[in-house]
Biotite code that builds the C-alpha atoms (Angstrom):
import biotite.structure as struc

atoms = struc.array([
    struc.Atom([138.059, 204.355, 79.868], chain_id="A", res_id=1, res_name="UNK", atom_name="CA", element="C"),
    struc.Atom([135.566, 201.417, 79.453], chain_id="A", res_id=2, res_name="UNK", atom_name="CA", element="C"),
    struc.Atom([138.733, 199.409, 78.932], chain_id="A", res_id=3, res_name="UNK", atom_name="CA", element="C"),
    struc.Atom([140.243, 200.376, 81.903], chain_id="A", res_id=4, res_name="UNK", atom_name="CA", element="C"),
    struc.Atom([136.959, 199.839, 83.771], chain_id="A", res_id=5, res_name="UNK", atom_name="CA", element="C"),
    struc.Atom([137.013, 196.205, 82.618], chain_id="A", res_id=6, res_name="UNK", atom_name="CA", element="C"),
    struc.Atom([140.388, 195.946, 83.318], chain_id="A", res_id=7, res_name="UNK", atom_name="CA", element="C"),
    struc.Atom([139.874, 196.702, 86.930], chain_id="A", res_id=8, res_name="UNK", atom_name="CA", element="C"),
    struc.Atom([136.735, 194.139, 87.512], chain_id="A", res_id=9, res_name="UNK", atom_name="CA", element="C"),
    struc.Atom([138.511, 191.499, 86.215], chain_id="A", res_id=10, res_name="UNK", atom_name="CA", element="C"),
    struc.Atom([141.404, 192.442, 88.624], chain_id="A", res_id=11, res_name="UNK", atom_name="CA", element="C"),
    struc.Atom([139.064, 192.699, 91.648], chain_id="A", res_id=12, res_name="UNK", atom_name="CA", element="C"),
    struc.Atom([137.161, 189.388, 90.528], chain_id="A", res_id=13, res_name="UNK", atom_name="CA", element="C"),
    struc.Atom([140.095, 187.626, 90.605], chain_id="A", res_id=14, res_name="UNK", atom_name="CA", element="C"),
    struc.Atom([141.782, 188.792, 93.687], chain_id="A", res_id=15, res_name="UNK", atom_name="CA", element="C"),
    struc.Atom([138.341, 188.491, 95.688], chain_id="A", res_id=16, res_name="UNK", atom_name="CA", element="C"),
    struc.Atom([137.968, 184.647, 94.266], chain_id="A", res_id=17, res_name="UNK", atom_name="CA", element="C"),
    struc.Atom([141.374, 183.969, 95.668], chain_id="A", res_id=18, res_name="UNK", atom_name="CA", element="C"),
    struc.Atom([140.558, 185.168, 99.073], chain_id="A", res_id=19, res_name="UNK", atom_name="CA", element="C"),
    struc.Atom([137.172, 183.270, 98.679], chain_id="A", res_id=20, res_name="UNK", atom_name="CA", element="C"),
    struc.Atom([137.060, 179.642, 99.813], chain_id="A", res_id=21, res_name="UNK", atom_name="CA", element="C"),
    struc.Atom([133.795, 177.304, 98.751], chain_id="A", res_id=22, res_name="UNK", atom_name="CA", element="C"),
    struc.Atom([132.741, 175.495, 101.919], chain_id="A", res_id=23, res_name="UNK", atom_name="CA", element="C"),
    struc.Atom([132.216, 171.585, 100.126], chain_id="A", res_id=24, res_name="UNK", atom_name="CA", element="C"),
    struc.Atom([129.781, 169.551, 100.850], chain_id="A", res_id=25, res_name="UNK", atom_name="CA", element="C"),
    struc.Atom([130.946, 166.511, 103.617], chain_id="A", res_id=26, res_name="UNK", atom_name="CA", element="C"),
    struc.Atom([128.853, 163.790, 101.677], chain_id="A", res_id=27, res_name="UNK", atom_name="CA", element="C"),
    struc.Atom([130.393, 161.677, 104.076], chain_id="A", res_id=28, res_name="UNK", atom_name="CA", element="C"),
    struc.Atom([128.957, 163.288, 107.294], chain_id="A", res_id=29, res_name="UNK", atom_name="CA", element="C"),
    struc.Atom([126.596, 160.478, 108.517], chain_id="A", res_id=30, res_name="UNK", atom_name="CA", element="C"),
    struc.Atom([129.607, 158.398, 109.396], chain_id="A", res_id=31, res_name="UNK", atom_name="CA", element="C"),
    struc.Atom([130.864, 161.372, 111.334], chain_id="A", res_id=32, res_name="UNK", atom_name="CA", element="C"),
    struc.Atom([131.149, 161.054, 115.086], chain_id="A", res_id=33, res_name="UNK", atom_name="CA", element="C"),
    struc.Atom([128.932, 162.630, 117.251], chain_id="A", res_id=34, res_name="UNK", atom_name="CA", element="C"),
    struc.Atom([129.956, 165.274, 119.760], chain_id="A", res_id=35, res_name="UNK", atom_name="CA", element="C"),
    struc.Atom([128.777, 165.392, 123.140], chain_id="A", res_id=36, res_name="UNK", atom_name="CA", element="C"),
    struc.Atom([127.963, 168.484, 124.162], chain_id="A", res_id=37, res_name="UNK", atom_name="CA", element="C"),
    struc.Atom([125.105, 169.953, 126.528], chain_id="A", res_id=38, res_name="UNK", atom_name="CA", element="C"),
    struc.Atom([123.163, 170.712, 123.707], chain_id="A", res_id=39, res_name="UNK", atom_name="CA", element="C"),
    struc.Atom([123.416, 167.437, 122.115], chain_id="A", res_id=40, res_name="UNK", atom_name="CA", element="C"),
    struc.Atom([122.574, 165.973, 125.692], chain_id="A", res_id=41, res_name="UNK", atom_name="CA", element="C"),
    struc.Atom([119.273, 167.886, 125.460], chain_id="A", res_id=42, res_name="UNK", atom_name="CA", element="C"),
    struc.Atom([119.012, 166.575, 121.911], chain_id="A", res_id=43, res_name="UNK", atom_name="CA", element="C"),
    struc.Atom([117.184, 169.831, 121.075], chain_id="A", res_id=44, res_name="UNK", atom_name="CA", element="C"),
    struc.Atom([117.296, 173.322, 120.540], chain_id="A", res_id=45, res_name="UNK", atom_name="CA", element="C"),
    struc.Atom([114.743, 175.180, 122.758], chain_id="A", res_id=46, res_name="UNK", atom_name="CA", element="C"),
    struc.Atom([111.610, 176.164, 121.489], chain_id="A", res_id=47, res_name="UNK", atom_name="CA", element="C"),
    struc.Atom([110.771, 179.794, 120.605], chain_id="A", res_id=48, res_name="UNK", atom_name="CA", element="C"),
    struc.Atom([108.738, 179.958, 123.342], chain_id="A", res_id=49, res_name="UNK", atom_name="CA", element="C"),
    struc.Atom([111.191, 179.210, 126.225], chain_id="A", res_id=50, res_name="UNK", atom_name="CA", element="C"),
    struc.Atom([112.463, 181.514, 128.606], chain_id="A", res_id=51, res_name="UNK", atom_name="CA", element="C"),
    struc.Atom([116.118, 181.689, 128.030], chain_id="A", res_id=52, res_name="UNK", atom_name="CA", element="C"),
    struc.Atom([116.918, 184.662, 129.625], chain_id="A", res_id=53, res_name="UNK", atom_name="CA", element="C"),
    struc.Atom([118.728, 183.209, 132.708], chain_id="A", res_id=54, res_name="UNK", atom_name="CA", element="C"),
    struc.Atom([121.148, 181.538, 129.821], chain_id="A", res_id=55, res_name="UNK", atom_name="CA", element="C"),
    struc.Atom([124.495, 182.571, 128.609], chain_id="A", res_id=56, res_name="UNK", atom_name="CA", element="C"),
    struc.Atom([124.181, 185.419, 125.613], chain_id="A", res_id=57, res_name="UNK", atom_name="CA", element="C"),
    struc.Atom([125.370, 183.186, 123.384], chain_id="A", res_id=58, res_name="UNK", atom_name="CA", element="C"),
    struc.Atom([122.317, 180.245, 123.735], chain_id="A", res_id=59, res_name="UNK", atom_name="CA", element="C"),
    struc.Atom([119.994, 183.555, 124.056], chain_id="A", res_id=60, res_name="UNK", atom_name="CA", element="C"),
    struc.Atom([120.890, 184.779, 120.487], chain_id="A", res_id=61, res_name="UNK", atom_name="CA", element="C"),
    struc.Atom([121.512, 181.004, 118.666], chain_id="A", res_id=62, res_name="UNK", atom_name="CA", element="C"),
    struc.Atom([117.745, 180.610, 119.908], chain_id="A", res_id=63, res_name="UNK", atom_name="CA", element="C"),
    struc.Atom([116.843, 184.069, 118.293], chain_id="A", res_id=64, res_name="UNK", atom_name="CA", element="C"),
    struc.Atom([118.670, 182.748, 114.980], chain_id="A", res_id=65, res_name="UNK", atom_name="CA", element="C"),
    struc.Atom([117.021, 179.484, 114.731], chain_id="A", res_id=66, res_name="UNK", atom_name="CA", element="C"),
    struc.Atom([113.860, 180.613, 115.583], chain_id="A", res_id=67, res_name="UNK", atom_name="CA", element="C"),
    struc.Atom([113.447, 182.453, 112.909], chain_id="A", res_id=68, res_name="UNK", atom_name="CA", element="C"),
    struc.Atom([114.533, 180.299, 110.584], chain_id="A", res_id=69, res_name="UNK", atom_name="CA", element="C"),
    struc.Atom([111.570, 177.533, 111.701], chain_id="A", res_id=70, res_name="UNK", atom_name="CA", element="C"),
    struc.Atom([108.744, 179.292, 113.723], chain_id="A", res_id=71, res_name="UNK", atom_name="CA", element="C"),
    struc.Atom([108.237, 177.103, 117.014], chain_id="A", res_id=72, res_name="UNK", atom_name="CA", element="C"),
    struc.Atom([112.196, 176.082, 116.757], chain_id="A", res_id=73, res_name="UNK", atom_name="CA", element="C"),
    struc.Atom([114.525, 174.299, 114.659], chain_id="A", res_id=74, res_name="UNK", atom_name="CA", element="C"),
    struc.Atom([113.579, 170.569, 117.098], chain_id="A", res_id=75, res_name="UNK", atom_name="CA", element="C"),
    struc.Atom([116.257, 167.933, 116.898], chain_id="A", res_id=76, res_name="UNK", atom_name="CA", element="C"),
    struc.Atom([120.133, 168.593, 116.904], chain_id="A", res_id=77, res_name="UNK", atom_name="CA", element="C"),
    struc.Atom([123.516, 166.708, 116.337], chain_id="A", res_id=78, res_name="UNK", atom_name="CA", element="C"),
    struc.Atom([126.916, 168.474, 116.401], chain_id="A", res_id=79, res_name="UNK", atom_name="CA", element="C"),
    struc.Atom([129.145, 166.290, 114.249], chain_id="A", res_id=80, res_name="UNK", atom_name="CA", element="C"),
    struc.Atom([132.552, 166.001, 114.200], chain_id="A", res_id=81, res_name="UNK", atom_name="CA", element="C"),
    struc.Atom([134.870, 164.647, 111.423], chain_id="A", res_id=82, res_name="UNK", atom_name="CA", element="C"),
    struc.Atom([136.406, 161.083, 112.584], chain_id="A", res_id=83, res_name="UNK", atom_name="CA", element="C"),
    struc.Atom([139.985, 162.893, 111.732], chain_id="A", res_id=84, res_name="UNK", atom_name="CA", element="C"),
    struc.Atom([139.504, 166.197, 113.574], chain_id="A", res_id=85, res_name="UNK", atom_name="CA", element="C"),
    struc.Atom([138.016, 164.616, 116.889], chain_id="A", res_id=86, res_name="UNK", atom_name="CA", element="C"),
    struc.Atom([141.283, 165.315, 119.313], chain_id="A", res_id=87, res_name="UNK", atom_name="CA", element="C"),
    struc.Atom([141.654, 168.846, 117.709], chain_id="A", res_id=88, res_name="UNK", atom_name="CA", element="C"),
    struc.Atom([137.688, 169.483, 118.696], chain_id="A", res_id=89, res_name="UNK", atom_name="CA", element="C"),
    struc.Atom([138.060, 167.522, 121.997], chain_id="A", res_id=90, res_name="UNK", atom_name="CA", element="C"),
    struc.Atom([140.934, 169.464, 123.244], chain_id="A", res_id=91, res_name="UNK", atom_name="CA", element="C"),
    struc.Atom([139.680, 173.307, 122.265], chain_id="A", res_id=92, res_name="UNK", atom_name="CA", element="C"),
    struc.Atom([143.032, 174.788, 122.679], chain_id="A", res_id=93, res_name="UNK", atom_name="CA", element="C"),
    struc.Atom([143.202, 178.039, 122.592], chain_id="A", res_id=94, res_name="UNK", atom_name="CA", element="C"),
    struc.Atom([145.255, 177.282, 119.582], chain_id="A", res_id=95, res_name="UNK", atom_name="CA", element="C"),
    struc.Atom([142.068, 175.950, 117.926], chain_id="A", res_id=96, res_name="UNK", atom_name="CA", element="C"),
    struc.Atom([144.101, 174.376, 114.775], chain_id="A", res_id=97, res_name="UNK", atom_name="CA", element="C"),
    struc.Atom([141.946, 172.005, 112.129], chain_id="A", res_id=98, res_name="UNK", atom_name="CA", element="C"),
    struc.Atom([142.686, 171.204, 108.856], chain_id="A", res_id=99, res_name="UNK", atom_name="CA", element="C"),
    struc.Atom([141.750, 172.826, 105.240], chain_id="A", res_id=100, res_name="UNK", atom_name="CA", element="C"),
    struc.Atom([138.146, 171.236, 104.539], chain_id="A", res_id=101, res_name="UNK", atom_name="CA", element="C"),
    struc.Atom([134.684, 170.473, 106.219], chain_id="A", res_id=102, res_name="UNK", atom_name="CA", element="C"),
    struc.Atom([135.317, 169.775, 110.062], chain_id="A", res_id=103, res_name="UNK", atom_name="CA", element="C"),
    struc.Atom([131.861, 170.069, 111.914], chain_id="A", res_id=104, res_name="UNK", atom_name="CA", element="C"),
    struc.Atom([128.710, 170.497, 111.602], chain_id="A", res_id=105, res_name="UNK", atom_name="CA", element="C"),
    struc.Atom([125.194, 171.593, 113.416], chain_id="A", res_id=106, res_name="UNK", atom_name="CA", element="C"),
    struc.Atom([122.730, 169.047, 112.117], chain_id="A", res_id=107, res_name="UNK", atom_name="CA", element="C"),
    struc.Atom([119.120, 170.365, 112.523], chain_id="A", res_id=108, res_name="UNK", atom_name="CA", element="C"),
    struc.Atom([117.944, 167.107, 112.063], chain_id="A", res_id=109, res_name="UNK", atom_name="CA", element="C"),
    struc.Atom([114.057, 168.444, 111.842], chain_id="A", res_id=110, res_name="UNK", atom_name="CA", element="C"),
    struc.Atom([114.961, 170.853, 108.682], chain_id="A", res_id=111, res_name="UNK", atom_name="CA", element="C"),
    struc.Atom([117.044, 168.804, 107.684], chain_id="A", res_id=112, res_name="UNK", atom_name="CA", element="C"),
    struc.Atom([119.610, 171.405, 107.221], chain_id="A", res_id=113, res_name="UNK", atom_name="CA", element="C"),
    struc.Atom([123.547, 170.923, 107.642], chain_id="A", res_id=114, res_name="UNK", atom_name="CA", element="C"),
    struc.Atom([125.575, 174.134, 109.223], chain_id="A", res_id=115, res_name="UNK", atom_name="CA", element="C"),
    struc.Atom([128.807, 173.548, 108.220], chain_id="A", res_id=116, res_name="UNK", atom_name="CA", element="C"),
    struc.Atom([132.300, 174.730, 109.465], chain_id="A", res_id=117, res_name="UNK", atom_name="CA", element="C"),
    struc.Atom([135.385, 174.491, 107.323], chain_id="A", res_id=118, res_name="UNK", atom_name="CA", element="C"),
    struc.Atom([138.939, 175.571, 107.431], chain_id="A", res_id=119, res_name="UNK", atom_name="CA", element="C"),
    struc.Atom([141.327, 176.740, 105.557], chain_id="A", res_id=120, res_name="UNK", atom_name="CA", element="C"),
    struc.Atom([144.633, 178.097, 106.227], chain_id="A", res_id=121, res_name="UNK", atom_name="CA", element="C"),
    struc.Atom([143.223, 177.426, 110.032], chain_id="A", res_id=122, res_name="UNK", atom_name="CA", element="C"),
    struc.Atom([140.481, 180.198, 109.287], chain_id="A", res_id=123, res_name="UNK", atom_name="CA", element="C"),
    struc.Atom([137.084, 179.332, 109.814], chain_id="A", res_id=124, res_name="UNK", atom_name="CA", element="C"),
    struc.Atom([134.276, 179.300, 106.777], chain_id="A", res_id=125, res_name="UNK", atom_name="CA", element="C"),
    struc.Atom([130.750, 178.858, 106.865], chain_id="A", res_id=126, res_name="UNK", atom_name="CA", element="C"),
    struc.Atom([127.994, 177.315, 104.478], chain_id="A", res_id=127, res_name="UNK", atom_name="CA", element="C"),
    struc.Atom([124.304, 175.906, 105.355], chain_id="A", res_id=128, res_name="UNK", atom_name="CA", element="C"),
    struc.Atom([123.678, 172.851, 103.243], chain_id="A", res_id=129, res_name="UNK", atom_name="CA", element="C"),
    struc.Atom([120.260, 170.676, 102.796], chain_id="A", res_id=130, res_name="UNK", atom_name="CA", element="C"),
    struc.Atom([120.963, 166.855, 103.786], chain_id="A", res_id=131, res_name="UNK", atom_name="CA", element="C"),
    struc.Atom([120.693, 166.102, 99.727], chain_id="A", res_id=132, res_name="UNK", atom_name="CA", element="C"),
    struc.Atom([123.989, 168.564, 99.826], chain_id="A", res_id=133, res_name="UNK", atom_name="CA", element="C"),
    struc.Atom([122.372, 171.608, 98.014], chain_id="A", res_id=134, res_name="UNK", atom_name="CA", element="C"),
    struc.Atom([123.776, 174.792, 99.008], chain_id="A", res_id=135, res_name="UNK", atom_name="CA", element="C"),
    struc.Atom([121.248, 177.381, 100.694], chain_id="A", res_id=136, res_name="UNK", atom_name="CA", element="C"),
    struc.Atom([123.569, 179.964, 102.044], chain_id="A", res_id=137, res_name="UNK", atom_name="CA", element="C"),
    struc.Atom([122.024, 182.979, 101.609], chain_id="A", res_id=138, res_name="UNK", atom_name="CA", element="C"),
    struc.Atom([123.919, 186.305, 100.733], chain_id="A", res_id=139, res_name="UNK", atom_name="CA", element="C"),
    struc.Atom([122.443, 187.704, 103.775], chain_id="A", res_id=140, res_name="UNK", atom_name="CA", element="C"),
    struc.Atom([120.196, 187.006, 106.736], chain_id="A", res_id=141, res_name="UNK", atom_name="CA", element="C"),
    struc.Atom([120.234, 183.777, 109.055], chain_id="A", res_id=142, res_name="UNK", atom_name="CA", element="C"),
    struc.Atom([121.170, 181.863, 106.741], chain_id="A", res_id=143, res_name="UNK", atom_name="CA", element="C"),
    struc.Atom([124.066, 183.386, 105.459], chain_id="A", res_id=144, res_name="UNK", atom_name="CA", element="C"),
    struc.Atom([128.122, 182.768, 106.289], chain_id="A", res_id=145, res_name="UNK", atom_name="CA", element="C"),
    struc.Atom([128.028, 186.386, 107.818], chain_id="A", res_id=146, res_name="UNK", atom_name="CA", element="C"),
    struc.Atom([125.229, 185.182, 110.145], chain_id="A", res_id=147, res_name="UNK", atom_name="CA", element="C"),
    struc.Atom([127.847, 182.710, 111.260], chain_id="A", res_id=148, res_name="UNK", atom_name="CA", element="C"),
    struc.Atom([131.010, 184.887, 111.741], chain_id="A", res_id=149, res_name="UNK", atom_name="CA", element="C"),
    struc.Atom([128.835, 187.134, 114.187], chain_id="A", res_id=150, res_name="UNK", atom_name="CA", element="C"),
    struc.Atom([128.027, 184.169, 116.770], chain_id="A", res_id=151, res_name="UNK", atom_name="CA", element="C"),
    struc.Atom([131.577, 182.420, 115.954], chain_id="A", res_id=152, res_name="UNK", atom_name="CA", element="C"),
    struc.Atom([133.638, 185.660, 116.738], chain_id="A", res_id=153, res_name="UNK", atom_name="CA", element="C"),
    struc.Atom([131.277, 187.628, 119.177], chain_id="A", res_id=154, res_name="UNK", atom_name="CA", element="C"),
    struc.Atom([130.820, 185.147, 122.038], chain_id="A", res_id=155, res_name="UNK", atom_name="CA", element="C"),
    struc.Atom([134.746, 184.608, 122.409], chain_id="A", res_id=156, res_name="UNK", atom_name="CA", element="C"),
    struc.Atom([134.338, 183.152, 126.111], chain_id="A", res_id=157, res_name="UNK", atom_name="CA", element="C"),
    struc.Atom([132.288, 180.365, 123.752], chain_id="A", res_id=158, res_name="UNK", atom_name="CA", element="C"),
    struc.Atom([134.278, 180.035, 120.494], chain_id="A", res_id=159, res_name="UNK", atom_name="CA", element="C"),
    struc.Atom([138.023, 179.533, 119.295], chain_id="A", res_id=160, res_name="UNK", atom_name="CA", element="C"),
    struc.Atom([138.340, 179.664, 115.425], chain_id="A", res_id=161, res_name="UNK", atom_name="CA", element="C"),
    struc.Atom([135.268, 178.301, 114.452], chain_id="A", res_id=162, res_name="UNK", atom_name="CA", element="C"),
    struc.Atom([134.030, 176.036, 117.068], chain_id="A", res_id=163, res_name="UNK", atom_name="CA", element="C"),
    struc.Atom([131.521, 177.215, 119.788], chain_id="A", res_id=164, res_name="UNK", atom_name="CA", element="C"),
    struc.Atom([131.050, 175.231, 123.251], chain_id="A", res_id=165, res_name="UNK", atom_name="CA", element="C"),
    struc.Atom([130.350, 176.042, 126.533], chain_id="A", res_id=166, res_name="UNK", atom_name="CA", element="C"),
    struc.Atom([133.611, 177.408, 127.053], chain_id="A", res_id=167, res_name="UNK", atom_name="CA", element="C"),
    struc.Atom([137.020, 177.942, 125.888], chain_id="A", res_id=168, res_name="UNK", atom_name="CA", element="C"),
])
């Protein structure tokens, strides 16, 4: 039995590590381009203390997120764009193709914290990176790739595969 048991986990390890994919670090990302966006016209996320309520769901809850990550708000923001993905994130078909690896980014240029979007197999995948490229994705919480999926896939007026704007 305590074969079989072993057996098993090693099965399930495996099969869950294939269906897995490790968001890598784009050491490269200051020579990214920079989106413009309306937040990146603002330059900044709101503070916690702003009243958002007249806004769009979506900018009501990424508010909520990053407030709690940095009491008072997250401050400065960049959305960054790799040089080689720019007409896929420019067009935001509904078709909403990129290429396996790091795409774009939310810089939080205040914490100095990197939220990265990746692809592969044209699915999106999430990972929060420090600016010295350690990994601080948490298993759960607001700073964890689940924390991601739920804006990424619940505002869907916002967001095709991965990439949130003001609209489709």
């Amino acid at each position: 039995m305590n074969h079989l048991f072993k057996f098993l986990t090693a099965i399930m390890f495996t099969a869950t590590s294939f269906l897995t994919y490790a968001v890598d670090f784009p050491k490269d990302y200051k020579s990214w381009t920079s989106a413009t966006t309306p937040l990146s016209k603002i330059g900044a996320l709101p503070g916690c203390d702003a009243d958002v309520s007249t806004l769009p769901a979506i900018y009501r809850e990424t508010v909520k997120k990053y407030c709690s990550i940095k009491p008072g708000g997250p401050g400065k923001v960049a959305i960054l764009v790799k040089p080689s993905v720019t007409a896929n994130y420019k067009s935001r078909s509904a078709s909403g193709k990129f290429p396996d690896g790091s795409n774009m980014i939310l810089h939080l240029k205040d914490l100095k914290v990197l939220f990265v979007t990746a692809h592969k197999d044209n699915q999106p995948e999430y990972a929060v990176f420090k600016e010295d490229g350690t990994e601080i994705t948490k298993p759960s919480g607001n700073l964890s790739a689940q924390a991601c999926i739920t804006c990424h896939t619940g505002y869907q007026a916002f967001c095709v595969n991965g990439q949130c704007g003001q609209f489709k």
